[in-house]
LUMGURO-824908 format. One record per residue (C-alpha): x, z, y. Coordinates in steps of 0.25 Angstrom, whole numbers, plus 5000, padded with zeros to 4 digits. Example, Ala and Ser with C-alpha at 12.3 -4.5 7.8 and 13.67 -1.06 7.14 Angstrom:
BEGIN
504950314982 505550294996 
//
This chain:
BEGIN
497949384898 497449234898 496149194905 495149164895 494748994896 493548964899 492448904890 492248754892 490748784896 491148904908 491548884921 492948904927 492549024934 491749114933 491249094949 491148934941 490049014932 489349084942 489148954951 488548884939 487548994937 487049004952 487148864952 486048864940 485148964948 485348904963 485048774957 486248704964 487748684962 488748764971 489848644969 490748734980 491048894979 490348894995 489048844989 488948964978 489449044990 488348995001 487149014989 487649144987 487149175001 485949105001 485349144989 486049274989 484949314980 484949204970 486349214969 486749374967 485749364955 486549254950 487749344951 486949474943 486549384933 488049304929 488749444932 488149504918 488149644925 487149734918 485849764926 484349804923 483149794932 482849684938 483749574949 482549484954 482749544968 484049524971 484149544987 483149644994 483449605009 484149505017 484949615027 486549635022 486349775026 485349815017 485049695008 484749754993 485249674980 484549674966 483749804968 483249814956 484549784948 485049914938 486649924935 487650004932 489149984936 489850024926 488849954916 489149834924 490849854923 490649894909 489749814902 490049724890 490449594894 490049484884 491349404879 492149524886 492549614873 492549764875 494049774870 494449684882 495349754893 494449824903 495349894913 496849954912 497250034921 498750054925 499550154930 500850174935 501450284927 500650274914 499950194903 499050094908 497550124902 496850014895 495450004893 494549894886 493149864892 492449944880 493550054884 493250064897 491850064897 491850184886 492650254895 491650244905 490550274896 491150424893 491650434906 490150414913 489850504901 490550614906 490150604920 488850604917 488950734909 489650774922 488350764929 488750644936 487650524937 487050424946 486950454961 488250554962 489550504967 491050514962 492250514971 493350494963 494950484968 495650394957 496650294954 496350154949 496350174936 495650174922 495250324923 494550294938 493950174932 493350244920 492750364930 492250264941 491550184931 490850304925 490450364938 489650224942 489350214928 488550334930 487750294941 488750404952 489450324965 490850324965 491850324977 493350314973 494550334980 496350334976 496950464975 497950424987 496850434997 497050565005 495950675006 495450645020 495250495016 494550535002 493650625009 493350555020 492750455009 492150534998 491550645007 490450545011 490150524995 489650684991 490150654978 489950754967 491150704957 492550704964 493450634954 494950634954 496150584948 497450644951 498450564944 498950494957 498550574969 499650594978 499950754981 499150854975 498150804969 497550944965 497250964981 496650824984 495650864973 495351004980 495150924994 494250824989 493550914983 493551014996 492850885004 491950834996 490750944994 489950874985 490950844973 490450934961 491650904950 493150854952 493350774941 494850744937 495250614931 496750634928 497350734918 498050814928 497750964929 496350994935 496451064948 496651224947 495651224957 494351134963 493351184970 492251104960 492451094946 493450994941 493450914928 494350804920 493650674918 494250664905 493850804900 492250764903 492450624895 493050694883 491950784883 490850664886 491350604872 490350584863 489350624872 488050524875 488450414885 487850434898 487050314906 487450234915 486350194923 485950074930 485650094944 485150014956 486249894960 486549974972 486550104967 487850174974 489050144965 490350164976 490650204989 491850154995 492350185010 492650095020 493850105027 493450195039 493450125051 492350195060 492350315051 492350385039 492450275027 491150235023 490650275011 490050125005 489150144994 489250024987 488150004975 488349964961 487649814961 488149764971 489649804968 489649754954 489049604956 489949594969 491149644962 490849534951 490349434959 491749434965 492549484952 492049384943 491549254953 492749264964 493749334956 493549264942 493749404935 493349384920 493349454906 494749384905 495249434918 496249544922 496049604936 497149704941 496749744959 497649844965 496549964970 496350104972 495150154970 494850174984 494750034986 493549964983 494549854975 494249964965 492849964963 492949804962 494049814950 493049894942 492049794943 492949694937 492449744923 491349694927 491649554925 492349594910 493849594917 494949674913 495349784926 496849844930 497149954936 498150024944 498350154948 500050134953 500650104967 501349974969 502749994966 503049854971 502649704970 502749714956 501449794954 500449724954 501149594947 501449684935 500049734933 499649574933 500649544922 500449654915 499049664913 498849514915 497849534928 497049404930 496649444944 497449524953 496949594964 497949644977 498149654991 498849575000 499849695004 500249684989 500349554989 501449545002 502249664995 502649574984 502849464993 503749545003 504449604992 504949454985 504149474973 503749364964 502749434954 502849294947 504249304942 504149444937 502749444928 501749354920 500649344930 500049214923 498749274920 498549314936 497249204940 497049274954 497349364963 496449414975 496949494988 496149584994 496349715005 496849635016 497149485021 497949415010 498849315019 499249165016 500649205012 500249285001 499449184994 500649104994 501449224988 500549254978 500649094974 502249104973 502449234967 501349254958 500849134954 499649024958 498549114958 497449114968 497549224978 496149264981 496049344994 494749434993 493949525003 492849615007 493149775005 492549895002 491049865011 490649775000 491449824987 491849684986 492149554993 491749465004 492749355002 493349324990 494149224982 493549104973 493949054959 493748914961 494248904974 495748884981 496249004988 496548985002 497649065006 497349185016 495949155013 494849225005 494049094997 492749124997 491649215000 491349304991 489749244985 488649304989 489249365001 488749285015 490149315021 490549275034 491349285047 490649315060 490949325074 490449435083 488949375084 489049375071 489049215069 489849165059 491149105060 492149015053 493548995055 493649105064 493749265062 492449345062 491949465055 491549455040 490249465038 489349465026 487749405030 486949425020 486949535009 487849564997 487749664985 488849734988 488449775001 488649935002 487550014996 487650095013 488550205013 488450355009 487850445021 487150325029 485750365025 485350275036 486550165033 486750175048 488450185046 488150065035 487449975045 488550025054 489749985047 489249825043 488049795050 488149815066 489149705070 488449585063 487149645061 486449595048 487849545042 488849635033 490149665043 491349675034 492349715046 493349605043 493749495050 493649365044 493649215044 493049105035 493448965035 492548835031 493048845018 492548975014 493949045015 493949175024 495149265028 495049405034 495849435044 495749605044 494849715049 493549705061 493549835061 494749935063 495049945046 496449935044 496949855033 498449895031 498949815017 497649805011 497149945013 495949965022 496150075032 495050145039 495650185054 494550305054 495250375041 496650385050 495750405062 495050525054 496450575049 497150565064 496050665071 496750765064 498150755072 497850825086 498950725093 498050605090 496950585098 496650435093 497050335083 496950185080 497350135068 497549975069 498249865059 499349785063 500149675059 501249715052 502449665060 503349685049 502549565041 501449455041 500249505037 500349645035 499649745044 499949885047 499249995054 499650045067 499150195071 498850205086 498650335092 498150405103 498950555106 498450685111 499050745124 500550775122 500450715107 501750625104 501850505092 503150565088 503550565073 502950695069 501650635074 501950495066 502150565054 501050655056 500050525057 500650475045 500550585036 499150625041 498650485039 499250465025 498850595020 497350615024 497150455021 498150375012 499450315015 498750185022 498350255032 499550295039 499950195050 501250095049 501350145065 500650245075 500750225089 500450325098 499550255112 498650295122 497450225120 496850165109 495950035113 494650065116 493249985119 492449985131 491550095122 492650185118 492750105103 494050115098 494749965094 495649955085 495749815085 496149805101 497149915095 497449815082 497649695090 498549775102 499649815090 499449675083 499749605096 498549535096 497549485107 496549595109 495149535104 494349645111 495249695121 494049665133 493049775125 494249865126 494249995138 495650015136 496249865132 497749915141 498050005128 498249865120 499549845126 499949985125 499649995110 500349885106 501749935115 501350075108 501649995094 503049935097 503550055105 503050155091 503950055084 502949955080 502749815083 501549735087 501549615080 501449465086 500249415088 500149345078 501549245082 502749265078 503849275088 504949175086 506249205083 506849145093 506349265102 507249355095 508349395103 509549375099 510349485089 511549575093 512849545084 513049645075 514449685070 514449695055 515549805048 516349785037 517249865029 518749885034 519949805024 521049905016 521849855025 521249875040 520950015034 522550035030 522750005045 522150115050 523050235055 522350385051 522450485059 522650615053 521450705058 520550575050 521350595038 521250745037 519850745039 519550635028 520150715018 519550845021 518250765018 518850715006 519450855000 517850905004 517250814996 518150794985 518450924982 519850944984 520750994989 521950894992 521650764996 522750644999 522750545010 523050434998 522050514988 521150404981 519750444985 519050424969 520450484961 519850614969 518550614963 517950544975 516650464971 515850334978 514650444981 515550544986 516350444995 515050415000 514750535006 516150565012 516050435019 514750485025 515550615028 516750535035 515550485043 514750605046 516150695049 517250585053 516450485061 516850365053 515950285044 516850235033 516350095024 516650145011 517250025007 518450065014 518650185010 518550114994 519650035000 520550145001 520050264994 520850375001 520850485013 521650415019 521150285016 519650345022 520250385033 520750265039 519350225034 518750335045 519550305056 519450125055 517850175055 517950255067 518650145075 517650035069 516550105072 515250115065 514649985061 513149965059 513249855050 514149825037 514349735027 514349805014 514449675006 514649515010 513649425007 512749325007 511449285013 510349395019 510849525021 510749655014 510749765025 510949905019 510550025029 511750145029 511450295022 511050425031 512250425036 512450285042 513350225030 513350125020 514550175011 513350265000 512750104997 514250044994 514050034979 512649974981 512949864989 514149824980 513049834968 511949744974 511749604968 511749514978 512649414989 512049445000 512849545012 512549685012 512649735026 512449905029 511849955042 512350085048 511750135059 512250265066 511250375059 511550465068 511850505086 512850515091 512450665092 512550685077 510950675075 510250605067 509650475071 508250435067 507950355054 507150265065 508250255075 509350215062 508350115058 508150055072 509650025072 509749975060 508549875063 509449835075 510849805067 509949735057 509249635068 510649615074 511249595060 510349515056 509649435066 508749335057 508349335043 507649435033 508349585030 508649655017 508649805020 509249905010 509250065013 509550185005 508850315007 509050335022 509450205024 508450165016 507350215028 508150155038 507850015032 506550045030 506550065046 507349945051 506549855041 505249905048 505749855061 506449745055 505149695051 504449735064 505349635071 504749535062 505949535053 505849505040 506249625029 506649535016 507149665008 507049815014 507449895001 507450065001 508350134992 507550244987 507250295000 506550425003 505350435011 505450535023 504850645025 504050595038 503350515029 502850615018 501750705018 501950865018 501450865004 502650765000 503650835009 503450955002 503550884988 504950834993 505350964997 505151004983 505750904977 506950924985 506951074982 506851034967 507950924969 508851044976 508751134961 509250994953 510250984963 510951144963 511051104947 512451054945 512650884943 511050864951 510950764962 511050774978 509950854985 508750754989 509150745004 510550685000 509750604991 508850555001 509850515011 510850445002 511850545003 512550594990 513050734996 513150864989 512450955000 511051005003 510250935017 510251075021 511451105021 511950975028 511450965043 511850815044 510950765031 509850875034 509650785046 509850665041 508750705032 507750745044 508050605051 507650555037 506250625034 505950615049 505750475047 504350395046 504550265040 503850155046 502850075041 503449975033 502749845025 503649745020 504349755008 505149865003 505949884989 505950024986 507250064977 506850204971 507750304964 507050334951 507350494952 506750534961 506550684965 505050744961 504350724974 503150734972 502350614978 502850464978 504150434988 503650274987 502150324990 502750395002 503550275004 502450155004 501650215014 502750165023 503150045015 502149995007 502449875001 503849934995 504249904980 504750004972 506149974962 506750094954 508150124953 508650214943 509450354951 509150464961 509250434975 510650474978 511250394965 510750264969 511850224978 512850254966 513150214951 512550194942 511250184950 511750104961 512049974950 510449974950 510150004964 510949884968 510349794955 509049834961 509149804975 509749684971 508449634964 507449664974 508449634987 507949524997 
//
């Protein structure tokens, strides 16, 4: 799609159009955007009038008086004014035909749906309809839990089109979290759609409806089976539309401009989340005041924002067909940078919105979305949910092409923006350009004086439309006045910190308050508070952000918690914090780090702070360590962090490498010559136990010294696994490359006893070659003989180097996935002293790098490529629900097995071993298997390529959902095979093409 050209006789812009008509009615030119801006204050009135009138938003009644009070807090707009919303979003546009595209809304798995404007808003029309038969009308209020797609759009548009107050959320919030927010609501419709609700859907219907009293109907928005059971009466959306065919439209009223059209929740960070009601006025002129003026969205334009519906991002995408603009939709993960670009080039999106975190995935990950996609209809892209840094901007110019990056903020308070980006105006990078007009915006310091150049707290000083309506059960609006209006009274407090240069720019530098903001999603510390009064052994918690240490820019959350008497942090209780978190709440609330101490800061009048506690891990100066009782705990916090395995980032230097000491050589193994093997004298009990293994394994019977190995029927799978038995049983770890060289009893013999005078090496060469180094960790048993084939497949000139650590004691246990990946972290430093790393791991060794690229990067070393060959995700990590699905799965897996010609069982298959027996019947793997799903992956943000076996077993859940909740910013390549035939032919030509492709 081509941007229409403008008529000679209209402005550029449409902001260009808008100054010229205030212009005309302030009776002055605004030659600079800061003049608009500063009349837009003064003559607030004057000017929001302006707005209502250029908007062409339906209305009745009468907007003479635009402003009733002067006071922020309860200031009044256009009292007399009647609309409807989804009269406002619907309406015909002159020039916009109603055959043009209105909203498409894609999916992962299935068709996308396409609907014109005249489409959508019959759909609507019927929809409402229905309700309305339904009983539902003005004044009631709709939950819904619903993905971002068409069908949601279609229901929410009905409810507000009906005059009823909707509050939404996505189906992978937990229970606790929804209720928590929509028990303050007493609605009478709960409406759900089950397509893509993790675990049984069925039983979050029958909770919802168990905690909320007042709901009357469960309405169904899927086509799945309605629930057998529910406790009120339970219909199909669809069903109530088919029968509202034909049948008279209902009305949609105009109501008062603040009649109640959302509630949102804040993040909760003094309590439960506020329940903002938000009213339908002043939503829709702000949202198109900055849709349509900041943003430049037009009939011509395609807009495509990433959002759940629990995110307000949502309610502002609908209001985009407000301005005539055609909406996409998504309701799929990110499988990998590739995600979002492909939705650009494919729909030909105009404006895109994303986050930041997005944003440094694709960087981190070498992606140049402009070299794989037509992205020339792409005019804009704005950045929202944390701070966009400097170095993204230049990322976006490189790899996607010269379009501004505007960088836009304000959050779920006000439904929209405070700062926001210009059309006329350069972009600044790491800055927002303007603020948004009308909004009297500013930074203050702690007197509330207002400050430039320097960092203060972001204040609006006069009122704004969008201004919450008050929230549910605050007759009085005491918890309002509360939550913006005590520490700068008569001025808006937003809760960010901020600062504002002479030219108008601003940056925000994070939270004043204690909300988390962990990769652009806002996290309220007394949702994991709430959730954490349920574990006996914590007495108090303290969630706080910290910089990721791994990476510049980043932030992670860090967990510190207070025991009860006799209470031990050991791994049971690790895990049990995790998957408590994650199930009552979402995945983003479980921490990247708890750490047990014995005081949590406190102030002189016993008030928790979480940013003594959030500077203490940061290594930062203390602001308010003189109001603190307890200000000795600091250090203690921040030795806590590194001794639980952390690290408390610099200050905000960098140490010089200079300081580094000086690396250990390292000895590097490489396979023993024909010849040096021929020279080695065998003793007899060695030979007589290699062809015992031999005759076991083969089958037979009589077995030569001089026997070739492959004329008895040996294959490269099974030589595999014998050379992990000569290990296990002989003490030797024999390089496969020499037994190739001499493919007899004999000839692996001499093999055993060269390696049990050698020794074990801890790194080898697998294949020569230049520049930086592949480094490959070994399989379960501490070898590197299963990925032979594959190295000798890859496509590149650079060395391949294996690391075998010793998996096990000398006792015979098991050593720790942890304790492996800590050595291998060591022979790595020592191997490689300077430079970036390139980190390849199968199944168990596929964890292991995952580990020692944690650390890596926590050293401040840089992870250029970590890639995971279809590695399973522990059991420590997965909830009882998906423990049990596995179980099944493997008890379904052990029936194909039994059948003659089927595949290993799924234990051998998850370690990398191609060996005929079951794990219960084999001590040594059942343990291996333990120290495996013992194991709780760290929390892990840089880059990770993801090579996932196509057959997979039916687990029921996602393995790379369980995944990203520890490595969030991993992208996902197929490979065709099951997991124990990757490593050989024909599936290991396309492993190696793979890797090759993506290897950096």
């Amino acid at each position: 799609m081509t941007l229409v050209p403008p008529a000679p006789s209209r402005p550029v812009t449409r902001m260009a159009d808008f100054t010229s008509l205030c212009a005309e009615r302030a009776d002055r030119p605004f030659p600079r955007p800061a003049d608009l801006h500063d009349w837009s204050i003064r003559d607030a009135p004057q000017f929001w009038r302006a707005l209502l009138d250029w908007s062409g938003l339906p209305w009745s009644g009468s907007a003479e008086k635009v402003l009733v009070g002067e006071d922020v807090e309860s200031a009044r707009f256009f009292p007399d004014v009647m609309l409807n919303h989804a009269e406002c979003l619907l309406r015909p546009i002159p020039g916009v035909d109603d055959d043009a595209p209105a909203l498409t809304s894609l999916h992962r798995d299935r068709p996308a749906e396409r609907l014109t404007r005249g489409q959508l808003r019959d759909r609507v029309r019927v929809t409402a309809t229905a309700l309305a038969r339904h009983g539902l009308g003005a004044g009631d209020r709709v939950v819904a839990v619903a993905a971002n797609n068409a069908t949601t759009a279609v229901a929410g548009l009905a409810v507000t089109a009906l005059g009823a107050t909707l509050a939404t959320a996505s189906p992978d919030v937990g229970v606790p979290a929804l209720l928590g927010r929509f028990e303050q609501v007493d609605p009478s419709l709960l409406v759900l759609d089950r397509t893509l609700v993790p675990g049984d859907a069925d039983a979050l219907a029958a909770a919802l409806v168990a905690g909320l009293p007042t709901v009357r109907t469960l309405m169904i928005l899927d086509d799945l089976a309605l629930p057998a059971e529910s406790a009120v009466p339970v219909v199909r959306l669809s069903a109530l539309v088919d029968a509202a065919a034909g049948a008279p439209p209902a009305a949609w009223p105009r109501l008062p401009f603040d009649h109640p059209l959302f509630v949102l929740f804040s993040s909760g960070t003094t309590g439960p989340p506020k329940p903002i009601v938000h009213g339908a006025g002043g939503t829709v002129l702000e949202h198109v005041k900055e849709l349509a003026l900041h943003t430049d969205l037009g009939p011509s334009d395609v807009l495509y924002f990433h959002a759940t519906t629990t995110w307000m991002v949502w309610n502002w995408l609908l209001s985009a067909l407000a301005c005539g603009a055609h909406v996409v939709t998504y309701d799929g993960p990110i499988l990998g940078p590739d995600t979002l670009w492909r939705i650009v080039a494919d729909e030909g999106v105009t404006v895109l919105g994303t986050s930041p975190a997005y944003l440094q995935l694709c960087q981190d990950s070498g992606y140049r979305p402009r070299d794989g996609f037509d992205l020339s209809r792409l005019k804009r892209v704005a950045c929202t949910g944390s701070v966009l840094h400097e170095w993204q901007y230049d990322w976006v110019a490189e790899a996607v092409g010269p379009v501004p990056v505007q960088s836009v903020s304000g959050g779920t308070d006000i439904i929209g923006c405070f700062l926001m980006g210009h059309p006329e105006l350069p972009v600044r990078k790491g800055r927002s350009q303007v603020r948004s007009l009308g909004m009297d915006v500013a930074a203050v310091d702690e007197l509330g004086r207002e400050v430039v150049g320097e960092i203060g707290d972001l204040v609006c000083r006069r009122p704004f439309p969008s201004r919450p309506v008050g929230f549910l059960r605050d007759p009085a609006g005491e918890r309002f006045h509360r939550s913006y209006f005590v520490d700068h009274p008569g001025m808006w407090t937003h809760g960010d910190l901020v600062d504002f240069d002479t030219d108008g720019t601003s940056r925000v530098h994070g939270r004043s308050d204690g909300v988390l903001n962990v990769g652009g999603v806002r996290i309220g510390p007394s949702e994991i508070y709430r959730t954490l009064r349920e574990l006996p052994q914590i007495l108090e918690a303290m969630a706080v952000e910290q910089r990721d240490p791994a990476r510049s820019g980043p932030t992670r959350m860090v967990l510190l918690v207070r025991l009860a008497e006799g209470a031990v942090l050991d791994a049971a209780l690790d895990r049990t914090i995790r998957r408590v978190l994650r199930e009552q709440n979402s995945a983003a609330h479980v921490p990247s780090l708890v750490v047990a101490v014995p005081e949590l800061p406190t102030t002189h009048n016993g008030k928790p702070s979480e940013r003594a506690a959030r500077d203490a891990v940061n290594g930062d100066r203390v602001a308010n360590e003189a109001a603190l009782r307890n200000p000795e705990c600091l250090a203690v916090i921040s030795r806590a962090v590194l001794e639980r395995g952390g690290s408390v980032p610099a200050p905000r230097a960098e140490a010089t490498p200079e300081a580094a000491p000086a690396a250990a050589p390292v000895s590097v193994a490489a396979p023993r010559s024909p010849d040096e093997l021929d020279a080695v004298e065998v003793d007899e009990t060695t030979l007589r136990s290699v062809l015992a293994l031999l005759q076991e394994h083969l089958n037979l019977a009589d077995i030569r010294p001089d026997d070739d190995f492959f004329d008895l029927g040996g294959s490269s799978a099974l030589l595999v696994h014998i050379l992990g038995r000569v290990k296990v049983g002989l003490g030797a770890d024999v390089d496969i490359r020499e037994f190739l060289a001499r493919p007899t009893p004999e000839g692996l013999a001499r093999a055993v006893v060269s390696a049990r005078r050698a020794g074990s090496s801890t790194v080898k060469l697998l294949r020569p070659g230049q520049g930086r180094p592949v480094y490959l960790v070994c399989d379960v048993l501490g070898q590197l003989n299963s990925f032979h084939t594959l190295v000798s497949r890859l496509d590149t000139e650079r060395p391949v180097y294996g690391l075998a650590p010793e998996v096990s004691r000398e006792d015979g246990s098991r050593r720790s996935i942890a304790e492996v990946a800590l050595d291998v972290t060591e022979q790595l430093a020592q191997a490689h002293p300077e430079g970036a790393f390139s980190l390849l791991g199968y199944s168990f060794g596929g964890l292991v790098a995952y580990e020692a690229a944690h650390h890596l990067a926590g050293r401040g070393r840089e992870i250029a490529f970590l890639g995971l060959i279809d590695v399973a995700s522990p059991e420590a990590v997965l909830s009882p629900a998906e423990i049990r699905a596995k179980r099944w799965s493997q008890r379904l897996d052990k029936v194909k097995v039994d059948a003659p010609g089927t595949a290993v069982r799924f234990a051998r298959r998850r370690l990398g071993r191609p060996v005929a027996t079951d794990v219960q019947g084999d001590p040594e793997m059942a343990s291996y298997q333990q120290v495996f799903d013992a194991h709780l992956p760290a929390r892990y943000r840089g880059a990770v390529v993801y090579y996932e076996a196509r057959e997979q077993l039916p687990v029921i859940g996602s393995q790379l959902a369980v995944w990203r909740r520890s490595a969030p910013n991993m992208m996902v390549t197929p490979i065709p095979g099951n997991h124990e035939s990757l490593l050989a032919e024909p599936a290991v030509s396309e492993v190696a093409a793979r890797i090759s492709a993506t290897l950096r």
